[in-house]
PDB file with one MODEL, atoms N, CA, C and O in Angstrom:
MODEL        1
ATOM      1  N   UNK A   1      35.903 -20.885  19.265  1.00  0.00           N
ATOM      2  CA  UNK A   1      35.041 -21.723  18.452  1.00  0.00           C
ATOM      3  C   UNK A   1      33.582 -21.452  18.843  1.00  0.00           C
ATOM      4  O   UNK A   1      33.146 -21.557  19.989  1.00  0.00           O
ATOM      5  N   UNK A   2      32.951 -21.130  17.874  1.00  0.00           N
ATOM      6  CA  UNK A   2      31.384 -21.229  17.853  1.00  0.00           C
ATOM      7  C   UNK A   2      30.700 -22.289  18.307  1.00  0.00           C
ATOM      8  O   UNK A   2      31.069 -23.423  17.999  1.00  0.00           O
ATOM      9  N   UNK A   3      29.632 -22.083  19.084  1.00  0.00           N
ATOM     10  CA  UNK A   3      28.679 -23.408  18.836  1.00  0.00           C
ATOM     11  C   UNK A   3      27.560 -23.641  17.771  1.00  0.00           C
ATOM     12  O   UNK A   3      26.734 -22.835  17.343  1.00  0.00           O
ATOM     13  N   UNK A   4      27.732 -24.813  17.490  1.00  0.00           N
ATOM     14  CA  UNK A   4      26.795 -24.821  16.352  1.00  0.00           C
ATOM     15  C   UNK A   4      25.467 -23.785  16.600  1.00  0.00           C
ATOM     16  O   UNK A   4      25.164 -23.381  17.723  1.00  0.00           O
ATOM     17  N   UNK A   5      24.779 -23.450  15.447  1.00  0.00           N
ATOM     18  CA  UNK A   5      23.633 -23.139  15.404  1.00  0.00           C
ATOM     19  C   UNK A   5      22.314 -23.944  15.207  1.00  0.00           C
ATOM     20  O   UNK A   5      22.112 -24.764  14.311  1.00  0.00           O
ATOM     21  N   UNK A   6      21.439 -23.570  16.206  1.00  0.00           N
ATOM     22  CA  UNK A   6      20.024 -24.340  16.040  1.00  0.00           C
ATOM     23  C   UNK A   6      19.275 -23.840  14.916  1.00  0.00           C
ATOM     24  O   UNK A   6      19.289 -22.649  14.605  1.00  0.00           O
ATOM     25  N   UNK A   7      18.488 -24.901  14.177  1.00  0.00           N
ATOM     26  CA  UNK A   7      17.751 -25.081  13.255  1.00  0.00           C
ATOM     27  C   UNK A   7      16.733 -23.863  13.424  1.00  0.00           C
ATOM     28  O   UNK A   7      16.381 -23.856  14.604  1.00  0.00           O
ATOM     29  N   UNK A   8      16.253 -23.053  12.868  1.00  0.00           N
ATOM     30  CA  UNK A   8      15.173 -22.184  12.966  1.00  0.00           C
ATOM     31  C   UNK A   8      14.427 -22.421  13.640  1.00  0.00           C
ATOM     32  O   UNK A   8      13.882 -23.430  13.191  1.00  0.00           O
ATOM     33  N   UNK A   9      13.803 -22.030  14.870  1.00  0.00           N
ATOM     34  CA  UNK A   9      12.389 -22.291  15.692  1.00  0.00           C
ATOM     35  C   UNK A   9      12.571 -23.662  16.808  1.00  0.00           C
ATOM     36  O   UNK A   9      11.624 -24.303  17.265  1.00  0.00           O
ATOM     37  N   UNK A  10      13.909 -23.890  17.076  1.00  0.00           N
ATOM     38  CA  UNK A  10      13.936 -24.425  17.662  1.00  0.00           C
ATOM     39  C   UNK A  10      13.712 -24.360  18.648  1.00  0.00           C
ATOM     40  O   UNK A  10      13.005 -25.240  19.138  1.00  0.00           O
ATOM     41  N   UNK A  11      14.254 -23.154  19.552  1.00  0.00           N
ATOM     42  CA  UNK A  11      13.983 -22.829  20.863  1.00  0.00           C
ATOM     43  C   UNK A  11      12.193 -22.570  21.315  1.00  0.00           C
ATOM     44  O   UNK A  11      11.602 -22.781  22.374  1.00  0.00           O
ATOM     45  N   UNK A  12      11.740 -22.051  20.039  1.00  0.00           N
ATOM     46  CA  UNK A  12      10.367 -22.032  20.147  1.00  0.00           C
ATOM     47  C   UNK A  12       9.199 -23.416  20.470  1.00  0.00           C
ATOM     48  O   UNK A  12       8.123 -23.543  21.053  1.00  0.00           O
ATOM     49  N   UNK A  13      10.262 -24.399  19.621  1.00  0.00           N
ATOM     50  CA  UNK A  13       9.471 -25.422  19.598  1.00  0.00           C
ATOM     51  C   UNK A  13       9.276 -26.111  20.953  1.00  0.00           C
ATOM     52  O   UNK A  13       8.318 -26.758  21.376  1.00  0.00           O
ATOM     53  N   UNK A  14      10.559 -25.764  21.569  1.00  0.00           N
ATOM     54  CA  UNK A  14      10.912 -26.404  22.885  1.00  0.00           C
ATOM     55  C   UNK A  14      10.539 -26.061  24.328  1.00  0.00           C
ATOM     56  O   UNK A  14      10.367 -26.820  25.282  1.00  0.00           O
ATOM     57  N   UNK A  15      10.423 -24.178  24.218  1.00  0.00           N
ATOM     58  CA  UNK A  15       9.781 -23.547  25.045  1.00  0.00           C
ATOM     59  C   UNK A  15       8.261 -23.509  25.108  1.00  0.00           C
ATOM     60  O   UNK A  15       7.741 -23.584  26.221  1.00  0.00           O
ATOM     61  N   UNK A  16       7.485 -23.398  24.007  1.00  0.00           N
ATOM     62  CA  UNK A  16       5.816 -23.587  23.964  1.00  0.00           C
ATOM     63  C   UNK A  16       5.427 -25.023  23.319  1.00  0.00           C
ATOM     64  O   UNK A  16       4.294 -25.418  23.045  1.00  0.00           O
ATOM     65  N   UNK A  17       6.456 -25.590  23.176  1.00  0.00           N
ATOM     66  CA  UNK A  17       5.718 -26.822  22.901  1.00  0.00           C
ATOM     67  C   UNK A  17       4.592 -26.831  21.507  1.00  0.00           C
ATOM     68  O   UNK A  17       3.362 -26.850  21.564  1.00  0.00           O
ATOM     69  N   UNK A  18       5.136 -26.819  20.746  1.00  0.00           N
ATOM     70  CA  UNK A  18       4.915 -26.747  19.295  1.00  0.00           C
ATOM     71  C   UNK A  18       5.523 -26.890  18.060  1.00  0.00           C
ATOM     72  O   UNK A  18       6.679 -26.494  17.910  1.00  0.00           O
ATOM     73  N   UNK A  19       4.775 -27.511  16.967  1.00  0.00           N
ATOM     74  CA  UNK A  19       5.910 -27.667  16.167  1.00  0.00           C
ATOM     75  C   UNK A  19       6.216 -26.730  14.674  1.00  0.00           C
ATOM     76  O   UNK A  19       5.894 -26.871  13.494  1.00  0.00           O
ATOM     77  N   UNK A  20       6.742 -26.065  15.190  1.00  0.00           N
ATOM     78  CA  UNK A  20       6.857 -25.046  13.426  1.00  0.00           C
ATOM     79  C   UNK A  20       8.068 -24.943  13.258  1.00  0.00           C
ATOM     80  O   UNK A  20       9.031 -24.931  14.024  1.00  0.00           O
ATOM     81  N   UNK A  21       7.888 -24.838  11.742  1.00  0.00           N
ATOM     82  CA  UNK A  21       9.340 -25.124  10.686  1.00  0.00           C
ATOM     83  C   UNK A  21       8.920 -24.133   9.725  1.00  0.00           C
ATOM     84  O   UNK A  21       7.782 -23.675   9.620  1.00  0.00           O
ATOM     85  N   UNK A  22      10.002 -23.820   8.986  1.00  0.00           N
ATOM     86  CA  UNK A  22      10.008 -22.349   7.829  1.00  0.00           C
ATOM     87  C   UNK A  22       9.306 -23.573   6.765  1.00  0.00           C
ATOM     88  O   UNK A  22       9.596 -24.768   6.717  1.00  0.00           O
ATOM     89  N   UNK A  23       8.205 -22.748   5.884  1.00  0.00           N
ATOM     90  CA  UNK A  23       7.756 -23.224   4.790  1.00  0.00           C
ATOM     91  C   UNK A  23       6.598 -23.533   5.318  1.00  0.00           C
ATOM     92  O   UNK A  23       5.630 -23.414   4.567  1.00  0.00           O
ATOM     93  N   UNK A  24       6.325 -24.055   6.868  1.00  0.00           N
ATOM     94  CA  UNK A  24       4.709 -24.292   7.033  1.00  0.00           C
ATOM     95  C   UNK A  24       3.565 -23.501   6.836  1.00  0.00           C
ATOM     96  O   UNK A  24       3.794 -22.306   7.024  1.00  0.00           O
ATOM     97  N   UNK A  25       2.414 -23.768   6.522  1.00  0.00           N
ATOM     98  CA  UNK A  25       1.375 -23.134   6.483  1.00  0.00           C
ATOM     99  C   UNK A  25       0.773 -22.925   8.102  1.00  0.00           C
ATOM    100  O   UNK A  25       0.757 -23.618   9.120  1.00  0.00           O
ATOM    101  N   UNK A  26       0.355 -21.737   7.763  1.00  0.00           N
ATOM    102  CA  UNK A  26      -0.670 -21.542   9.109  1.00  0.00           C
ATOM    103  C   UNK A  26      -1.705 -20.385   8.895  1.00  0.00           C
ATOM    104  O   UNK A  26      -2.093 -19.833   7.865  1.00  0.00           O
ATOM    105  N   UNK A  27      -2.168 -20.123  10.835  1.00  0.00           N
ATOM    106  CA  UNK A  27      -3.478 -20.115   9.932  1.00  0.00           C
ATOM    107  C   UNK A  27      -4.233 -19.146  11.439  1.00  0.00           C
ATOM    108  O   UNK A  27      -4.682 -19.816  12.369  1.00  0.00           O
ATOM    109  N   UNK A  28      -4.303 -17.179  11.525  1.00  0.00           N
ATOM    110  CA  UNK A  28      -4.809 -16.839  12.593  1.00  0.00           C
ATOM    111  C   UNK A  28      -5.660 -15.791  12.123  1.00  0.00           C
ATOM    112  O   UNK A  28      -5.632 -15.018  11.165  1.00  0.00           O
ATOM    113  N   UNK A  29      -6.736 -16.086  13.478  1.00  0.00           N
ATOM    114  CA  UNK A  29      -7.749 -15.373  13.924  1.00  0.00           C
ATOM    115  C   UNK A  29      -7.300 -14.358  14.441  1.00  0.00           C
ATOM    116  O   UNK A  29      -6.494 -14.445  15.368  1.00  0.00           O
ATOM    117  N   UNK A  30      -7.852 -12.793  13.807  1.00  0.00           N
ATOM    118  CA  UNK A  30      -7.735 -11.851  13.869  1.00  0.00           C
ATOM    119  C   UNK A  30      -8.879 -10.406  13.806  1.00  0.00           C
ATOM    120  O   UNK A  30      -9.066  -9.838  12.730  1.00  0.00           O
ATOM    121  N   UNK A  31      -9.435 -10.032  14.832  1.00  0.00           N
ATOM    122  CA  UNK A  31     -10.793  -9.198  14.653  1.00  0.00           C
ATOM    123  C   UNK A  31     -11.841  -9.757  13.361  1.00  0.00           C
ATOM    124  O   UNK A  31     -12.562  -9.151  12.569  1.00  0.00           O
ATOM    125  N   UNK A  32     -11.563 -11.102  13.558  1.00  0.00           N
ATOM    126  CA  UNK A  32     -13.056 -11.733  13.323  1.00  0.00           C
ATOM    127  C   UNK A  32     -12.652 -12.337  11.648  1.00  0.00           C
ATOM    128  O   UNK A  32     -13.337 -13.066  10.930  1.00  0.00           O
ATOM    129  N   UNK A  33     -11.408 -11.778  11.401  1.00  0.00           N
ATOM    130  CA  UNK A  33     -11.323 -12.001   9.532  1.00  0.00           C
ATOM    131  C   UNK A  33     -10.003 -13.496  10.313  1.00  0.00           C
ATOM    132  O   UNK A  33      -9.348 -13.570  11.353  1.00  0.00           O
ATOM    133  N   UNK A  34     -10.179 -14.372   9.156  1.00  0.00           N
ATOM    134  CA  UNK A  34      -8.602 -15.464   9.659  1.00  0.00           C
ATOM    135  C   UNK A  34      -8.117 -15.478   8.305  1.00  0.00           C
ATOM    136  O   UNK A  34      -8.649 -15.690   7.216  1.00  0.00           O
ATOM    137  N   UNK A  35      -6.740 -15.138   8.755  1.00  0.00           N
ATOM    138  CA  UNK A  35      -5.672 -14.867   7.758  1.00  0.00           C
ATOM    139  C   UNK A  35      -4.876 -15.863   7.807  1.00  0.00           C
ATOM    140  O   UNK A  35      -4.416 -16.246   8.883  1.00  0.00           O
ATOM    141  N   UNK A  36      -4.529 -16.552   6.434  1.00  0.00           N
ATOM    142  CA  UNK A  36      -3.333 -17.942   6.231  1.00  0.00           C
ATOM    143  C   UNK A  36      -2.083 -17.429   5.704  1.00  0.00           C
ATOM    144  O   UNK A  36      -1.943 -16.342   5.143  1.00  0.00           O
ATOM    145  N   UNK A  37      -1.188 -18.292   5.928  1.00  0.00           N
ATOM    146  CA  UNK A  37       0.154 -17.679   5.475  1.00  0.00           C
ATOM    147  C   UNK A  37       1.367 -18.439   6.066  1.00  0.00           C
ATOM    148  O   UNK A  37       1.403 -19.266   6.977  1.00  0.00           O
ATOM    149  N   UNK A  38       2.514 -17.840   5.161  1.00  0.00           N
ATOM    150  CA  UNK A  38       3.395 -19.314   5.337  1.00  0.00           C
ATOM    151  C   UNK A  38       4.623 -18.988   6.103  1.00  0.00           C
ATOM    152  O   UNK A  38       5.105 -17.936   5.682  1.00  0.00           O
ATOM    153  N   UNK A  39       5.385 -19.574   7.191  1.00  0.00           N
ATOM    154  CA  UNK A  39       6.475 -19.289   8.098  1.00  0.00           C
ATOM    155  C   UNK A  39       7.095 -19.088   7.072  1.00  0.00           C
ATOM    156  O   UNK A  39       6.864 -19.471   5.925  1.00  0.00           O
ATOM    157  N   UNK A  40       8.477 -18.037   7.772  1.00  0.00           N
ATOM    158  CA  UNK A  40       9.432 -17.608   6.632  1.00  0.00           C
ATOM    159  C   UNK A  40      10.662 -17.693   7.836  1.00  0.00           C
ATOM    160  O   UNK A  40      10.446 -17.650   9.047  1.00  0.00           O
ATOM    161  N   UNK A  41      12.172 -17.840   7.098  1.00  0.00           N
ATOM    162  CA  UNK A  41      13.053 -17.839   8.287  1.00  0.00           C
ATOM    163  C   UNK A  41      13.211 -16.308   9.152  1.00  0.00           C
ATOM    164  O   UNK A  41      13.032 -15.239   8.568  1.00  0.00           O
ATOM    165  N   UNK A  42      13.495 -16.372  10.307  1.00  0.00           N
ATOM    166  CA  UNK A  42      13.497 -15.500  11.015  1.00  0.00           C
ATOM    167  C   UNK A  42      14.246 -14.439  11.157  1.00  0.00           C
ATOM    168  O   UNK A  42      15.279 -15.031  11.468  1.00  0.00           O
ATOM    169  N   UNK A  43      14.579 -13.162  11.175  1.00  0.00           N
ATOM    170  CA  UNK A  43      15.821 -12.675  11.206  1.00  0.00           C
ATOM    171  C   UNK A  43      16.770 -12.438  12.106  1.00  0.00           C
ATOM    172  O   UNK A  43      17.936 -12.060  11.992  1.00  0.00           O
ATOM    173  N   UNK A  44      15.771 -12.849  13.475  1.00  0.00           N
ATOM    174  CA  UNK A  44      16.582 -12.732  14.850  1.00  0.00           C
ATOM    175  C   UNK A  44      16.659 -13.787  15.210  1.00  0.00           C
ATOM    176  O   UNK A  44      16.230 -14.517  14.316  1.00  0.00           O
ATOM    177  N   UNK A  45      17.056 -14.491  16.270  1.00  0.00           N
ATOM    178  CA  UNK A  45      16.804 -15.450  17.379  1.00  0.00           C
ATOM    179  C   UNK A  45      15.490 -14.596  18.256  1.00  0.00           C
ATOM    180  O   UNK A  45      15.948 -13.919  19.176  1.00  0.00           O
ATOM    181  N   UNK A  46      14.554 -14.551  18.172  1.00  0.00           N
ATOM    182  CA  UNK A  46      13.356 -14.309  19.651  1.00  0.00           C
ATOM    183  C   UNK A  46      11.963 -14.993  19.898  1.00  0.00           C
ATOM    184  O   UNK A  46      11.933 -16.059  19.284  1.00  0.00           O
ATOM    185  N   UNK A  47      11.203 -14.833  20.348  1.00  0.00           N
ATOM    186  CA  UNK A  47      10.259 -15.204  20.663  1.00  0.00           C
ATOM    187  C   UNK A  47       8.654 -15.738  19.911  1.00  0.00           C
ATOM    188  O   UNK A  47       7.727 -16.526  20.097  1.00  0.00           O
ATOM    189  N   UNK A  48       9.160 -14.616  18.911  1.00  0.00           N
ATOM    190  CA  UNK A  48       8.360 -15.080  17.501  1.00  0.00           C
ATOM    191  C   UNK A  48       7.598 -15.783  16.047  1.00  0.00           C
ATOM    192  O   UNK A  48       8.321 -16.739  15.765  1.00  0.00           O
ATOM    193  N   UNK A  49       7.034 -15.745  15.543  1.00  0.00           N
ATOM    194  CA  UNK A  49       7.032 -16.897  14.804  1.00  0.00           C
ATOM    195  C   UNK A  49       6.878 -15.410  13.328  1.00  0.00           C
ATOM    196  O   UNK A  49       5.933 -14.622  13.341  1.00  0.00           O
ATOM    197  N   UNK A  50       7.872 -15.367  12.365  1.00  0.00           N
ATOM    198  CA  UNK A  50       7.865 -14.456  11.025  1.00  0.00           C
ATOM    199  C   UNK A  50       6.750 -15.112   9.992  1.00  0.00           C
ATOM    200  O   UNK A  50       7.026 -16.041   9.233  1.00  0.00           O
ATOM    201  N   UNK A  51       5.766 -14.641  10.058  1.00  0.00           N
ATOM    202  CA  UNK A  51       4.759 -15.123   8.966  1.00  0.00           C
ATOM    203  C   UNK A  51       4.439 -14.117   7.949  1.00  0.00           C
ATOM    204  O   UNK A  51       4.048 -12.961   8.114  1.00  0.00           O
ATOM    205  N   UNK A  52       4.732 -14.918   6.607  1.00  0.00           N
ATOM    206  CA  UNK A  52       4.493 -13.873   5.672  1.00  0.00           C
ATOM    207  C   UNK A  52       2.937 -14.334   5.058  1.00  0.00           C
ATOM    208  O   UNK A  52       2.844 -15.409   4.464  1.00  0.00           O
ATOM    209  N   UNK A  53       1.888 -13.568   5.217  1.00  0.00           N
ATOM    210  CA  UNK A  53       0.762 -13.769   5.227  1.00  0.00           C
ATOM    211  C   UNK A  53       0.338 -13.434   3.834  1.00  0.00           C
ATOM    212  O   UNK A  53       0.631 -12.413   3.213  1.00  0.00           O
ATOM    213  N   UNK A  54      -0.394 -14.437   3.432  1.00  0.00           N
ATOM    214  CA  UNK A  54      -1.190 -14.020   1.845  1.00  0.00           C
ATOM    215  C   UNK A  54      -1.448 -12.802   1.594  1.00  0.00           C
ATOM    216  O   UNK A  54      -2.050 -12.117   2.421  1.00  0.00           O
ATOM    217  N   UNK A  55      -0.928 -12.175   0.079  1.00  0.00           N
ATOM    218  CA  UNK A  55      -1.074 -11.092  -0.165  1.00  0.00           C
ATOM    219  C   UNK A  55      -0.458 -10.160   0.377  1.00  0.00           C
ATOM    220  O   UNK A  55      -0.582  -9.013  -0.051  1.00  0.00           O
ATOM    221  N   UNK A  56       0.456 -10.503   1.596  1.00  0.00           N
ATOM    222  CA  UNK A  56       1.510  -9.550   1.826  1.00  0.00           C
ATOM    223  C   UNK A  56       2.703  -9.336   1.297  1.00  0.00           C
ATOM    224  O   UNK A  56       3.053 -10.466   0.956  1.00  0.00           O
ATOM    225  N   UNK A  57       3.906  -8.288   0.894  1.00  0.00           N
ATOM    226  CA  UNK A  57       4.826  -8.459   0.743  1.00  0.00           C
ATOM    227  C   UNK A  57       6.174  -8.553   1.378  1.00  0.00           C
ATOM    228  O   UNK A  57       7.199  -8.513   0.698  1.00  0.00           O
ATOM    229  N   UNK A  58       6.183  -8.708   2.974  1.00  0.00           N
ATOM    230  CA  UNK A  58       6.679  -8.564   3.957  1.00  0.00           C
ATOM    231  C   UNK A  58       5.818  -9.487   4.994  1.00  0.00           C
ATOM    232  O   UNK A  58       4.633  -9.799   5.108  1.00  0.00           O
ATOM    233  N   UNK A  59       7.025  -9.759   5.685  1.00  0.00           N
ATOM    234  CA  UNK A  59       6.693 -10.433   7.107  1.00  0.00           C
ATOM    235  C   UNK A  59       6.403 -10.212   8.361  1.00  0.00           C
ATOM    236  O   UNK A  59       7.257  -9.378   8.663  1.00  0.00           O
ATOM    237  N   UNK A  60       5.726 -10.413   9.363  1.00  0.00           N
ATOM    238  CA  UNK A  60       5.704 -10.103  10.421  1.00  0.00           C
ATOM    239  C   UNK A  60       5.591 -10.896  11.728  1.00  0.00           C
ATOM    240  O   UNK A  60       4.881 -11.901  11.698  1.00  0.00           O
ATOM    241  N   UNK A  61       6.172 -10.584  12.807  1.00  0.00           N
ATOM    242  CA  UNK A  61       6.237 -11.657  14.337  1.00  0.00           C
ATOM    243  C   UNK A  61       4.880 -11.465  14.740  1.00  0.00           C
ATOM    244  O   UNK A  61       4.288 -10.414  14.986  1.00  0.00           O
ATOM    245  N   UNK A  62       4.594 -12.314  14.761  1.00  0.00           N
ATOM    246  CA  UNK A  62       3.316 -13.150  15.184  1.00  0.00           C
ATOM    247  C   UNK A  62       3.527 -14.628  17.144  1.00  0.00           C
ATOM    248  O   UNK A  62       4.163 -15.651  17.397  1.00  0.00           O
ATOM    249  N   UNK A  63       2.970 -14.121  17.562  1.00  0.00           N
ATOM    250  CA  UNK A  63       3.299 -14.773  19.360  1.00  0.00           C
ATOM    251  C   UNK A  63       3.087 -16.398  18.241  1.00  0.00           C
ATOM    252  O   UNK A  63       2.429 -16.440  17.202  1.00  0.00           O
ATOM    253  N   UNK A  64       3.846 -17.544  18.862  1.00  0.00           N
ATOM    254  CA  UNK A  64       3.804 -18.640  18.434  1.00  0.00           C
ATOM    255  C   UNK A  64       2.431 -19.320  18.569  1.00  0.00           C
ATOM    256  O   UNK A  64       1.835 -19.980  17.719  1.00  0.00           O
ATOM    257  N   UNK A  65       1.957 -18.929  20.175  1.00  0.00           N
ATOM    258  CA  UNK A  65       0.379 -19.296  19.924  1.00  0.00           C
ATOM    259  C   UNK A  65      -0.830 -18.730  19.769  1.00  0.00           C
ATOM    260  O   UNK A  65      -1.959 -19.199  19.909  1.00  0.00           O
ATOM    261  N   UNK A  66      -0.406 -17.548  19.429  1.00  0.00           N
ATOM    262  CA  UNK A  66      -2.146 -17.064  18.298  1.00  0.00           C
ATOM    263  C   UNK A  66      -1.945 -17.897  17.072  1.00  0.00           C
ATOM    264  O   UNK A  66      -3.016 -17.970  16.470  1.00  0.00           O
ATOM    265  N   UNK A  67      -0.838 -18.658  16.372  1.00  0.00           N
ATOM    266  CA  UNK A  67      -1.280 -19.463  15.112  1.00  0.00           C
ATOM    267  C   UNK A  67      -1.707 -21.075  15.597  1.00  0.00           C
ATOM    268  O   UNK A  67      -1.450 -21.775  16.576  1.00  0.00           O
ATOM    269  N   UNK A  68      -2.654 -21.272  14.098  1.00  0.00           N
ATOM    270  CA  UNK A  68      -2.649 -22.753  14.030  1.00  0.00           C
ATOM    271  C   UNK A  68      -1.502 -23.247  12.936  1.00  0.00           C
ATOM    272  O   UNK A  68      -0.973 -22.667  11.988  1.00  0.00           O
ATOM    273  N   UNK A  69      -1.412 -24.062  13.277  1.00  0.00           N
ATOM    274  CA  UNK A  69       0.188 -24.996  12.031  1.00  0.00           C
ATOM    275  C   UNK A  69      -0.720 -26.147  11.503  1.00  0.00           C
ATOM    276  O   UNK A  69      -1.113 -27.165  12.072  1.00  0.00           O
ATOM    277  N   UNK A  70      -0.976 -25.582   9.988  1.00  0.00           N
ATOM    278  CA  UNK A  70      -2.021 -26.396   9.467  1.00  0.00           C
ATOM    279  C   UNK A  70      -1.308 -27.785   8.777  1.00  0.00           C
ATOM    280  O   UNK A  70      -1.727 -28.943   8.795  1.00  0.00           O
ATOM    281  N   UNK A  71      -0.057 -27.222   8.155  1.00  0.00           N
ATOM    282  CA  UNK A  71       1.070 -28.301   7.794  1.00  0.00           C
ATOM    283  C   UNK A  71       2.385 -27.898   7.157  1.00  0.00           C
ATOM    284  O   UNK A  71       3.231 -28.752   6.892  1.00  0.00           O
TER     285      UNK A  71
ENDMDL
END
């Protein structure tokens, strides 16, 4: 028997102490330009936060705290 599975970003939330959920907006500083864009679910379990950033068509892991979680 399996154990249940945790909710997306859970372990993240718990290890850095933060709160992000798929669908939030956020919001990082990057060589001076800040780029917004919205969590998407993850495809692994790791360390990451998958943000698919405005105007992109694909996602990418982003460290949980270079973002702000605007809402």
């Amino acid at each position: 028997m399996n154990p249940p599975k945790e909710p997306p970003y859970a372990y993240i939330n718990r290890y850095y102490g933060v709160n992000v959920g798929v669908g939030m907006r956020v919001r990082m500083k990057s060589g001076g330009e800040v780029k917004t864009g919205i969590v998407v679910a993850k495809r692994s379990y790791d360390q990451y936060v998958h943000v698919r950033f405005d105007g992109m068509k694909f996602d990418v892991p982003v460290h949980p705290m270079e973002l702000e979680y605007t809402c």
